[in-house]
C-alpha positions as CSV (number, residue, x, y, z in Angstrom):
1,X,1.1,12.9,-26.6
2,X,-1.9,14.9,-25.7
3,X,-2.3,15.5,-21.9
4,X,-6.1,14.3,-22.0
5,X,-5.5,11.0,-24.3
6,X,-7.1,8.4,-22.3
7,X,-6.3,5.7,-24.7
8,X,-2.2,6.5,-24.0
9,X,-3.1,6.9,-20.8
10,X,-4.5,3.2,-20.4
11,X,-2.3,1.7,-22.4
12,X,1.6,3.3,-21.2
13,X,3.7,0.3,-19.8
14,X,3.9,1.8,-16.2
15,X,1.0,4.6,-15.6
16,X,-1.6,2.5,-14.0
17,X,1.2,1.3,-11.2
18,X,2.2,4.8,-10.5
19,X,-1.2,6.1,-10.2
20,X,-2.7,3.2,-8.6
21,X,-0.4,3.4,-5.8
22,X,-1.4,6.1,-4.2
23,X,-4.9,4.7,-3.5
24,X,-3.2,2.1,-1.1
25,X,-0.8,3.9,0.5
26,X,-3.4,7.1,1.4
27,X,-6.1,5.0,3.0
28,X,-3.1,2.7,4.8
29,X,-2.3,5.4,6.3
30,X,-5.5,7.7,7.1
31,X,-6.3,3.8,8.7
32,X,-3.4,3.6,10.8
33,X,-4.0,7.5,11.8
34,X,-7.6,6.4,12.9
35,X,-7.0,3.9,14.6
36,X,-4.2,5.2,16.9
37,X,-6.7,7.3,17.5
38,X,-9.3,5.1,18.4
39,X,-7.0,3.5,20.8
40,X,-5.9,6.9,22.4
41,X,-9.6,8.0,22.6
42,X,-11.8,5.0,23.1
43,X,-14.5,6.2,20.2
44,X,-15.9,3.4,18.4
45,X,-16.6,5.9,15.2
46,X,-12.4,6.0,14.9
47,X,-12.1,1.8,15.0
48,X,-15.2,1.7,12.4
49,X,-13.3,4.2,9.7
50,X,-9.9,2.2,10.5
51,X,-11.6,-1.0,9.4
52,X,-12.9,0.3,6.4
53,X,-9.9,2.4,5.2
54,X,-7.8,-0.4,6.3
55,X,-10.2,-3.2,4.3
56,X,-10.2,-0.8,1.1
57,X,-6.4,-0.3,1.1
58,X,-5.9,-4.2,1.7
59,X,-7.8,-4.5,-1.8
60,X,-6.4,-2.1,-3.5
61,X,-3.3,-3.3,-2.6
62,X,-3.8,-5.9,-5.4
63,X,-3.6,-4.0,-8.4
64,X,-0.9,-2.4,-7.1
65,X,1.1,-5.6,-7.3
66,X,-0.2,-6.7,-10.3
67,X,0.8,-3.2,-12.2
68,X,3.9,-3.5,-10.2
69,X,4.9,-6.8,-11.9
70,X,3.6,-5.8,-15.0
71,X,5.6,-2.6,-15.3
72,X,8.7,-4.7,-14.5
73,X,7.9,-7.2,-17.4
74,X,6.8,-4.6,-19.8
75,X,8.9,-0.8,-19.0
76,X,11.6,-2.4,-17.7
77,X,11.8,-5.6,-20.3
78,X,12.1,-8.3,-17.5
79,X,15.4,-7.5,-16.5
80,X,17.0,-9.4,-13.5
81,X,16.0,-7.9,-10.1
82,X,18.9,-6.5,-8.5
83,X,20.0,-3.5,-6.9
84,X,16.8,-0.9,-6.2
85,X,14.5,-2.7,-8.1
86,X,14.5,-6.1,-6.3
87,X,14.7,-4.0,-2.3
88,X,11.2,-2.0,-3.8
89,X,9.7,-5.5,-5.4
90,X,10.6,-7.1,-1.8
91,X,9.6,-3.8,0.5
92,X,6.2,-3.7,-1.4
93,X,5.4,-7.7,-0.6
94,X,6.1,-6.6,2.5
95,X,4.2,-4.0,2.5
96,X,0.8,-5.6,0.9
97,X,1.4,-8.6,3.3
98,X,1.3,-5.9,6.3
99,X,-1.5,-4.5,5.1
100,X,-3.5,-7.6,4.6
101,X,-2.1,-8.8,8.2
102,X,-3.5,-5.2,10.0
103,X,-7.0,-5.7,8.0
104,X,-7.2,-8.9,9.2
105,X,-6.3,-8.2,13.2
106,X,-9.2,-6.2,12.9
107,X,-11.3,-8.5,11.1
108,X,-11.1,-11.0,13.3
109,X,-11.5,-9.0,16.4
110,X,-14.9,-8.2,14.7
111,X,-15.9,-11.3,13.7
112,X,-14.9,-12.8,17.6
113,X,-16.6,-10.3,19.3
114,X,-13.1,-9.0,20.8
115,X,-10.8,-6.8,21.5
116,X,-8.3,-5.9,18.8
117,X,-5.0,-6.8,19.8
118,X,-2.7,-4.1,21.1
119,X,0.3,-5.6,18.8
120,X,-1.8,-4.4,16.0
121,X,-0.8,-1.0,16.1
122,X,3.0,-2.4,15.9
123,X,2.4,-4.4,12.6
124,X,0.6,-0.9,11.6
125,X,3.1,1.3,12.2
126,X,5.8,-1.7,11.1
127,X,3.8,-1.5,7.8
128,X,3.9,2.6,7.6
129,X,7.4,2.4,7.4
130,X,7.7,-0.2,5.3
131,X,5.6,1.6,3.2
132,X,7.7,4.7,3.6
133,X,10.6,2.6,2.5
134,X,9.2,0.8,-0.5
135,X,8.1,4.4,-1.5
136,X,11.2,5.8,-1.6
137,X,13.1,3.5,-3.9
138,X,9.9,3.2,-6.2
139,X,10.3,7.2,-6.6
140,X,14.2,6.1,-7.8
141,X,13.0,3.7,-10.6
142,X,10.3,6.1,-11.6
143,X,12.9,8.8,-12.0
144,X,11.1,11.6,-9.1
145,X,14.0,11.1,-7.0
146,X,16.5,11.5,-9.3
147,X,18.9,14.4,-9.1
């Protein structure tokens, strides 16, 4: 296979999941970073780029699942979840529902004119390590973390 083959590129059974992932999981947590900042520092600029890494992440959160599942049916033939595979299918629901949930504190803090609940930066960090987690097995069934 030639390194610079976009066609095998598009078309392997699990590449788009373990490049897509990344996307998600970087502006998660560069949204998480800002806004524990923007708590600690009261600067509305902080809370604005939290939003908006935390909205794009919640989005491209979907893809992720989709490939997920896909990579599952297709790399892995549809075998049974068990064992590493179903704790990283169930830690990256998780995951995506955390996501969604901190996008949406925000969101509706926005969209109410309000403050943005202080419990927010629990489900945030709740969702980091979740993501952390999920991470870690996926790096099993991908074969990084394999001695």
């Amino acid at each position: 296979m030639h390194p610079f083959d976009i066609k095998a590129a598009l078309t392997a059974k699990h590449a788009q999941h373990v490049v897509l992932i990344h996307f998600p999981i970087a502006l998660f947590l560069c949204g998480t970073l800002f806004d524990f900042l923007a708590q600690w520092t009261h600067k509305a600029t902080l809370a604005a780029a939290a939003y908006y890494n935390l909205i794009v992440a919640a989005i491209t959160s979907l893809p992720v699942v989709i490939t997920g599942i896909l990579a599952w049916r297709l790399q892995l033939e549809g075998q049974s979840l068990k064992g590493v595979l179903l704790q990283h299918l169930v830690l990256a629901v998780v995951s995506t529902v955390l996501i969604w949930l901190a996008w949406w504190l925000h969101f509706r803090a926005m969209r109410t004119q309000r403050a943005v609940p202080g419990y927010r930066l629990a489900v945030e960090f709740a969702g980091t390590i979740t993501i952390a987690l999920a991470a870690h097995l996926g790096g099993f069934l991908s074969g990084v973390n394999l001695p």
